[in-house]
MIVOSE-525214 format. One line per 2 residues: for each residue z, x, y of N, C-alpha, C. Coordinates in Angstrom, 1 decimal. Example, Ala and Ser with C-alpha at 12.3 -4.5 7.8 and 13.67 -1.06 7.14 Angstrom:
7.8,13.2,-5.7,7.8,12.3,-4.5,7.8,13.2,-3.3 ~ 7.1,12.8,-2.2,7.1,13.7,-1.1,7.9,12.9,0.0
//
This chain:
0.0,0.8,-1.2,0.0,0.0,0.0,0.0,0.9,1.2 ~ -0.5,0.4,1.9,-1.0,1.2,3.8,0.7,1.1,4.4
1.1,2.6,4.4,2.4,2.5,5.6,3.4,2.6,4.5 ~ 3.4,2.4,3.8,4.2,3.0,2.3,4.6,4.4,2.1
5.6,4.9,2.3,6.0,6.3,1.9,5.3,7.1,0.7 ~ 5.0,7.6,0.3,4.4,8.3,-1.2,5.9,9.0,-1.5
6.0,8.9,-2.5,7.2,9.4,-3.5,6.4,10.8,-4.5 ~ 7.2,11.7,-4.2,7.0,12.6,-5.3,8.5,13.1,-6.5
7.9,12.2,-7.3,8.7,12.3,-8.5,8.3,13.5,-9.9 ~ 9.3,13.9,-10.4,8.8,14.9,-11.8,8.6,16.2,-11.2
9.1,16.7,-10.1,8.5,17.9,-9.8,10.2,19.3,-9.8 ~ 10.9,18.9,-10.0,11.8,19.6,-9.8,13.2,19.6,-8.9
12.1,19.0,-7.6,13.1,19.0,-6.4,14.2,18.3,-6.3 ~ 15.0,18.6,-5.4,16.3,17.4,-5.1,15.3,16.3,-4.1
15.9,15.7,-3.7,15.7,14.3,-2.9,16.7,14.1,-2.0 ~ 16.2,14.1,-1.0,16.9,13.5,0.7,16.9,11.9,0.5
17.8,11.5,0.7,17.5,10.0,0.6,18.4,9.4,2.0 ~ 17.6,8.2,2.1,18.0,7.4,3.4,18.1,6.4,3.4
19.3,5.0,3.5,19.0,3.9,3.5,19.6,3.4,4.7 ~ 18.9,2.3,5.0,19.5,1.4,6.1,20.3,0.5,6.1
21.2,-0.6,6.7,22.1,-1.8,6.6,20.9,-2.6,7.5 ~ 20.6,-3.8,6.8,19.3,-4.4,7.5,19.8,-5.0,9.2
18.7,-4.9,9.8,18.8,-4.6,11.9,19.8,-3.3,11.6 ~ 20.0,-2.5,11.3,21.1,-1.6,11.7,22.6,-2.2,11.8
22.8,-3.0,11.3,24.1,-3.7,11.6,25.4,-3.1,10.5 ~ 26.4,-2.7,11.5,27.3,-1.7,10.9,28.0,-2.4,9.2
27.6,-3.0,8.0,28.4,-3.1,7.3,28.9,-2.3,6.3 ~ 28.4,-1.3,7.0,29.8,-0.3,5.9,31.0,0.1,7.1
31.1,-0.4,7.7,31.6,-0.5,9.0,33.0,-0.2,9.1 ~ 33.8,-0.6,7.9,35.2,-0.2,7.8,35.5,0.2,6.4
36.8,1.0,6.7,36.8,2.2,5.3,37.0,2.1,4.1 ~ 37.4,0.3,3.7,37.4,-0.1,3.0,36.1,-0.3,2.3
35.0,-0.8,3.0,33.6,-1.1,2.9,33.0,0.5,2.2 ~ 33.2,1.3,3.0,32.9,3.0,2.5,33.2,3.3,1.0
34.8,2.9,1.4,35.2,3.5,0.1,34.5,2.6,-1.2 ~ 34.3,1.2,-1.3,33.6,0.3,-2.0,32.5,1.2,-2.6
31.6,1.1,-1.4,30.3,1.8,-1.3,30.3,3.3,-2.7 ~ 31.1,4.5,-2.4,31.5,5.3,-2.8,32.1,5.3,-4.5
32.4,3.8,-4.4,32.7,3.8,-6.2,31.7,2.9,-7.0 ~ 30.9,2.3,-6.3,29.5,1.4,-6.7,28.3,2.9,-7.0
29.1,4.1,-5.6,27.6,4.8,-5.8,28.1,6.0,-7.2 ~ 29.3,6.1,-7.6,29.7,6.9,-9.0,29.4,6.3,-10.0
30.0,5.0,-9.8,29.2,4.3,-11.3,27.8,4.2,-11.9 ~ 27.2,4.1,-10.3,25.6,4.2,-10.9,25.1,5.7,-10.8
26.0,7.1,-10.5,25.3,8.2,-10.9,26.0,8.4,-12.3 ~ 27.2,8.0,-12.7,27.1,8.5,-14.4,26.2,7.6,-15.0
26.0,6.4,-14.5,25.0,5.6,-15.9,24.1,6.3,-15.7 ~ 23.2,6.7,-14.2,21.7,7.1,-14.5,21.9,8.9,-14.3
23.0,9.2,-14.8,23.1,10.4,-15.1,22.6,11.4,-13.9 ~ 22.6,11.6,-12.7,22.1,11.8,-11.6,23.1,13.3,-11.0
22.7,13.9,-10.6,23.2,15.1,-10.1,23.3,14.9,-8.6 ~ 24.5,14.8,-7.9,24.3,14.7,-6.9,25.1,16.2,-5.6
24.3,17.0,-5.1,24.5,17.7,-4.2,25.9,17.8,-3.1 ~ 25.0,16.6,-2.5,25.7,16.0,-1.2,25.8,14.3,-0.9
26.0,14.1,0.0,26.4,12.2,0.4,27.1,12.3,2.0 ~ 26.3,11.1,2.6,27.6,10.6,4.3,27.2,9.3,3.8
28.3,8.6,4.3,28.2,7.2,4.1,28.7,6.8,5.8 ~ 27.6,6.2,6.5,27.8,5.9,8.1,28.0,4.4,8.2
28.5,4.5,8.8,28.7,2.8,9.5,27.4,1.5,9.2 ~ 26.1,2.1,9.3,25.0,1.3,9.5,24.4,1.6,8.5
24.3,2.9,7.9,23.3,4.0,6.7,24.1,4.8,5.9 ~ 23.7,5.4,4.9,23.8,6.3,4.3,22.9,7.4,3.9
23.1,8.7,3.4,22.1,9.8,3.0,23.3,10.4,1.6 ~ 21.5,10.6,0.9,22.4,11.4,-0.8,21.5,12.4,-0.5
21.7,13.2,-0.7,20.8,14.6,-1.2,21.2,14.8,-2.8 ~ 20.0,14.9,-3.9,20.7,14.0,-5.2,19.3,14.7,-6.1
19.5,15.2,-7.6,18.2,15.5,-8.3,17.7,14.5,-8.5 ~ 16.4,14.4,-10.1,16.7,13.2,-10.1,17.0,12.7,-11.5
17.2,11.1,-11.7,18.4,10.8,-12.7,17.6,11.0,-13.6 ~ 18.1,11.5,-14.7,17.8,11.8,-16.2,17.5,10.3,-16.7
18.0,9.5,-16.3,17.5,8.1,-16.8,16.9,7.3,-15.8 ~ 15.9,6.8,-16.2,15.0,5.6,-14.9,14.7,6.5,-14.1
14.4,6.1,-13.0,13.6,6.3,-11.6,14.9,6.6,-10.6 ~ 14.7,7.7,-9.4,15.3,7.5,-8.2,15.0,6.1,-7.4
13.9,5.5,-7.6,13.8,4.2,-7.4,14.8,3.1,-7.4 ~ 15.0,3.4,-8.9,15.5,1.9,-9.6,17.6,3.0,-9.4
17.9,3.8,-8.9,19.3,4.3,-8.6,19.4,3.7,-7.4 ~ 18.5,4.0,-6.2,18.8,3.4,-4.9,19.2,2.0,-5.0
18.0,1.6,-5.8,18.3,0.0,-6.2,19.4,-0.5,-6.3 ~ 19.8,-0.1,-7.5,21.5,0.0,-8.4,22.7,0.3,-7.6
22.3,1.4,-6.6,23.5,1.4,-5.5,23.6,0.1,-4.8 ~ 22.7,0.1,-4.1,22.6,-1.4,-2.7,22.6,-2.3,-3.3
22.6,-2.8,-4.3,22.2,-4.2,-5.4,23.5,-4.4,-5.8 ~ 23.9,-3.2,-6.3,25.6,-3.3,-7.1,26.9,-3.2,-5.8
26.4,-2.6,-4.7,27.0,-2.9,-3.3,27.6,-4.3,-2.7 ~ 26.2,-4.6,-3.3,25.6,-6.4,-2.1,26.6,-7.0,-2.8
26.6,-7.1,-4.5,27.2,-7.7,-5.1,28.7,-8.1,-5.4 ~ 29.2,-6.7,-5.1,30.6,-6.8,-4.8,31.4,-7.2,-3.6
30.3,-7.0,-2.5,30.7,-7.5,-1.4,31.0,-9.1,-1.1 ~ 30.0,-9.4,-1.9,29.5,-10.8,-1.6,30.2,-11.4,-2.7
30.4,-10.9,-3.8,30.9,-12.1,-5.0,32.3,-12.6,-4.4 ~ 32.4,-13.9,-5.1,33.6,-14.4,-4.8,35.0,-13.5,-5.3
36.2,-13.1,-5.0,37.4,-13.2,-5.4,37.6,-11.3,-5.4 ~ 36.8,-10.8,-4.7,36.4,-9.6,-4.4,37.7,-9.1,-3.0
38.9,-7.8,-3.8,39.9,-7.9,-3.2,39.1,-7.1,-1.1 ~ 38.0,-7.0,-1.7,37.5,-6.6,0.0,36.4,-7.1,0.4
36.6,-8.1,0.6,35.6,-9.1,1.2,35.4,-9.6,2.9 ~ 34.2,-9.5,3.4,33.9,-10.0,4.7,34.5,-11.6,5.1
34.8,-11.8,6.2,34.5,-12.8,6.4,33.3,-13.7,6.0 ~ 33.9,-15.3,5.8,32.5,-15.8,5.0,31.4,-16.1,5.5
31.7,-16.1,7.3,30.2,-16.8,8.2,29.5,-14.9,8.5 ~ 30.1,-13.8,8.3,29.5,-13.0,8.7,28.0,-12.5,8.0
28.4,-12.6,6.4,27.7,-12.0,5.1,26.4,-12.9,4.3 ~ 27.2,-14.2,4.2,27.2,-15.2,3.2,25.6,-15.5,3.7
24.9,-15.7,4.3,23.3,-15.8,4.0,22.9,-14.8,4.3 ~ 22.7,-13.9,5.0,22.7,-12.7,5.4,22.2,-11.5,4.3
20.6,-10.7,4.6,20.8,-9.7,4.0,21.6,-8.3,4.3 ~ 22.0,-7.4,2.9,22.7,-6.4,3.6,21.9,-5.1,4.1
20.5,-4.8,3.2,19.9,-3.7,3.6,18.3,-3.8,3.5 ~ 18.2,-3.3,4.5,16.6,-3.0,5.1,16.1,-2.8,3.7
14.6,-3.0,3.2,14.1,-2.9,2.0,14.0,-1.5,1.2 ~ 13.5,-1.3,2.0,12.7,0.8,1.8,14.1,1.3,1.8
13.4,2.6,1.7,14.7,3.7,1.9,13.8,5.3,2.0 ~ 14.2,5.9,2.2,13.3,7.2,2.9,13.8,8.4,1.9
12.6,9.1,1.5,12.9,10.1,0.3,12.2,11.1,0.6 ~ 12.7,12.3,0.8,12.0,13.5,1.4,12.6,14.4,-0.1
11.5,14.9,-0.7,11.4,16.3,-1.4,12.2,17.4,-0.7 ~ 13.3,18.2,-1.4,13.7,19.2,-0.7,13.4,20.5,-1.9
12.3,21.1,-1.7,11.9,22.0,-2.9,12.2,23.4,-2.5 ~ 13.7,23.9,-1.5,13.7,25.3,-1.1,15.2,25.3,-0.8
15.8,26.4,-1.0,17.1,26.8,-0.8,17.6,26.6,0.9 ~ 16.4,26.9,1.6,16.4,26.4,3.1,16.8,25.0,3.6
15.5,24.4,2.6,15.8,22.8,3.1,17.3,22.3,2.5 ~ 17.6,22.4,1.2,18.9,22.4,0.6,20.4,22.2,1.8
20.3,23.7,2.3,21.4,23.8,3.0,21.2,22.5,4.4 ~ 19.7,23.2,4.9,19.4,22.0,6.3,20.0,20.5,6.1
19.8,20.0,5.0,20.0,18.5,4.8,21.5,18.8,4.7 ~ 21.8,19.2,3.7,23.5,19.2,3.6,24.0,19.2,5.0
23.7,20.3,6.4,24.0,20.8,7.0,24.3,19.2,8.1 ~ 22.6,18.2,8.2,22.5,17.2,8.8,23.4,15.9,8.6
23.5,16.1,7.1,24.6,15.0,6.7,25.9,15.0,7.0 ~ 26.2,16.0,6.8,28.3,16.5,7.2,28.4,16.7,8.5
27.3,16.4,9.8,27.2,16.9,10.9,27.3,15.0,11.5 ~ 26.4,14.7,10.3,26.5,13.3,11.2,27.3,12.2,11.4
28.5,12.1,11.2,29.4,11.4,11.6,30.1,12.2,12.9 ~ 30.0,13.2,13.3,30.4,14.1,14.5,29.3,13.8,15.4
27.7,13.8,15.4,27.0,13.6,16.2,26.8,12.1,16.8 ~ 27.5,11.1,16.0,28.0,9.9,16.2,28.7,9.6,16.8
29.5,10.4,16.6,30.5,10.0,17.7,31.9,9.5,17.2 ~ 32.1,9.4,15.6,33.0,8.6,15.3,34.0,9.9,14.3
33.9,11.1,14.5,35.2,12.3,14.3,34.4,13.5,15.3 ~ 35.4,14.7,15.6,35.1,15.3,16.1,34.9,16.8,15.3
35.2,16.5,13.6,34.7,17.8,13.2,33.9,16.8,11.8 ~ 33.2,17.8,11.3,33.2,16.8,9.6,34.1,16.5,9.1
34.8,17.4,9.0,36.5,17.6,7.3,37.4,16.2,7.6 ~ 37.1,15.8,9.3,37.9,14.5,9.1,37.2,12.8,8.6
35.7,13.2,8.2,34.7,11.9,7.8,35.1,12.1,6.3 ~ 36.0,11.0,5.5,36.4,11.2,4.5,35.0,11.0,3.5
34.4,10.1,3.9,33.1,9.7,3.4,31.9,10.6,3.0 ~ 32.2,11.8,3.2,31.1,12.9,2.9,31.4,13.9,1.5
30.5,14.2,1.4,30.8,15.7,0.4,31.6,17.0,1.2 ~ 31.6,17.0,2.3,32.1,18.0,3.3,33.0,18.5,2.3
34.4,17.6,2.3,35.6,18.5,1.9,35.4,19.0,0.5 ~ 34.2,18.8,-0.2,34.1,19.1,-1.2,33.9,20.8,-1.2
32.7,20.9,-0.1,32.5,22.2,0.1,33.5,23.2,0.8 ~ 34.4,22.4,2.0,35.4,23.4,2.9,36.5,23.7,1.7
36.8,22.7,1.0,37.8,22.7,0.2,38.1,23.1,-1.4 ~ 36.7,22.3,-1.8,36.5,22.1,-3.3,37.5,20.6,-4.1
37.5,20.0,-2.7,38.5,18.8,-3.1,37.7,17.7,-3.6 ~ 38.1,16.9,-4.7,37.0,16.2,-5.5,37.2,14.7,-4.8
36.4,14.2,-4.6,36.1,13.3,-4.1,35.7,11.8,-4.7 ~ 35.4,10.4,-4.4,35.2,9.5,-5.6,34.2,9.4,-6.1
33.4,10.3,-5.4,31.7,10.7,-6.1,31.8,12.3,-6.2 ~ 31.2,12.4,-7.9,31.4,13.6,-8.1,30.2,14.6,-7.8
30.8,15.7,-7.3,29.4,16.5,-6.7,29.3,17.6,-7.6 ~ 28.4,17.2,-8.0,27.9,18.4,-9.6,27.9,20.4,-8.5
28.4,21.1,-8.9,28.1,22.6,-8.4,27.2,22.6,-8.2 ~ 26.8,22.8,-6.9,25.1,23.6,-6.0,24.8,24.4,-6.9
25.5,25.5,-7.5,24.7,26.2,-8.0,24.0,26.2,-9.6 ~ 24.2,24.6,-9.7,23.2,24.2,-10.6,21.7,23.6,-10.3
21.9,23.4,-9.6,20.1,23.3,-8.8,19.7,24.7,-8.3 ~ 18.7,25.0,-9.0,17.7,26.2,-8.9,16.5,25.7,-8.6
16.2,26.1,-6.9,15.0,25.3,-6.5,13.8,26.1,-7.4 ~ 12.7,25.1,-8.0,11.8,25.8,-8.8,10.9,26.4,-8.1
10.6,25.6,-6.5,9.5,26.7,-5.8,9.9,28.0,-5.2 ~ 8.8,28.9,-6.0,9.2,29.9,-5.0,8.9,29.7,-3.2
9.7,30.9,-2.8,9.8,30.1,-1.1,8.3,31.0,-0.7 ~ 7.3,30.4,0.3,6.1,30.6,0.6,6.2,32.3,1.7
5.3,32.9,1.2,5.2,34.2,2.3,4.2,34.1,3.0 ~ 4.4,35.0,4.4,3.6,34.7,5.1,3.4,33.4,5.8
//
């Protein structure tokens, strides 16, 4: 389809990923909502067996830097996050639930989602670098280490977090980096 992202799957790389809360509207908005978020997105990387790098989870969006899952599609993972998200949010008797006129017809996320190939030790770091930077460029902490919602402390610290971050130094980007 015209205006369609092209996806390059099977090639080795990690994946930048990007999703939206549909119009931008903040519902991961409180830390509860986050933390939700963050146990919907572990469940679905041990089922689809997924390796994941890095993660921010923002008020409006989220970004994974993530290989890809040994089972299914990065497709059908994004899916299983936002799908298994929507669902807990919205089912009845759910101990973290919206108010009912806020949600209840309402979708929660923009369709697409945005997938950048990261096939170099450079881009690696860059993306990690952009995600733990962006709850500070927001406006909403003044260093990373205090956005509980990232992989940050995993790195400053090695402190494990509700989504587990497989060792960086199991991704071996397979391209060599270009000379010249």
């Amino acid at each position: 389809m015209p205006g369609h992202p092209t996806r390059y799957y099977g090639t080795g790389d990690l994946h930048f990923i990007g999703a939206v809360c549909y119009h931008r509207k903040p519902f991961l908005g409180t830390a509860a909502r986050r933390d939700l978020f963050l146990e919907v997105f572990e469940k679905v990387r041990r089922r689809y067996r997924l390796g994941v790098v890095g993660y921010v989870v923002m008020p409006d969006h989220f970004h994974l830097l993530v290989s890809e899952p040994q089972r299914s599609s990065l497709s059908t993972v994004v899916q299983a996050v936002k799908l298994g998200f929507s669902r807990c949010l919205l089912s009845p008797g759910q101990a973290v639930r919206p108010s009912t006129q806020s949600l209840a017809p309402q979708r929660l996320w923009q369709t697409r989602f945005f997938d950048f190939n990261v096939g170099s030790e450079h881009k690696r770091i860059e993306k990690l670098r952009y995600m733990h930077r962006n709850p500070v460029t927001a406006g909403l902490v003044d260093s990373p280490e205090k956005w509980r919602w990232s992989s940050f402390r995993f790195y400053l610290y090695g402190e494990p977090g509700v989504v587990r971050v497989n060792e960086a130094n199991i991704f071996v980007m397979k391209r060599p980096p270009k000379i010249g």
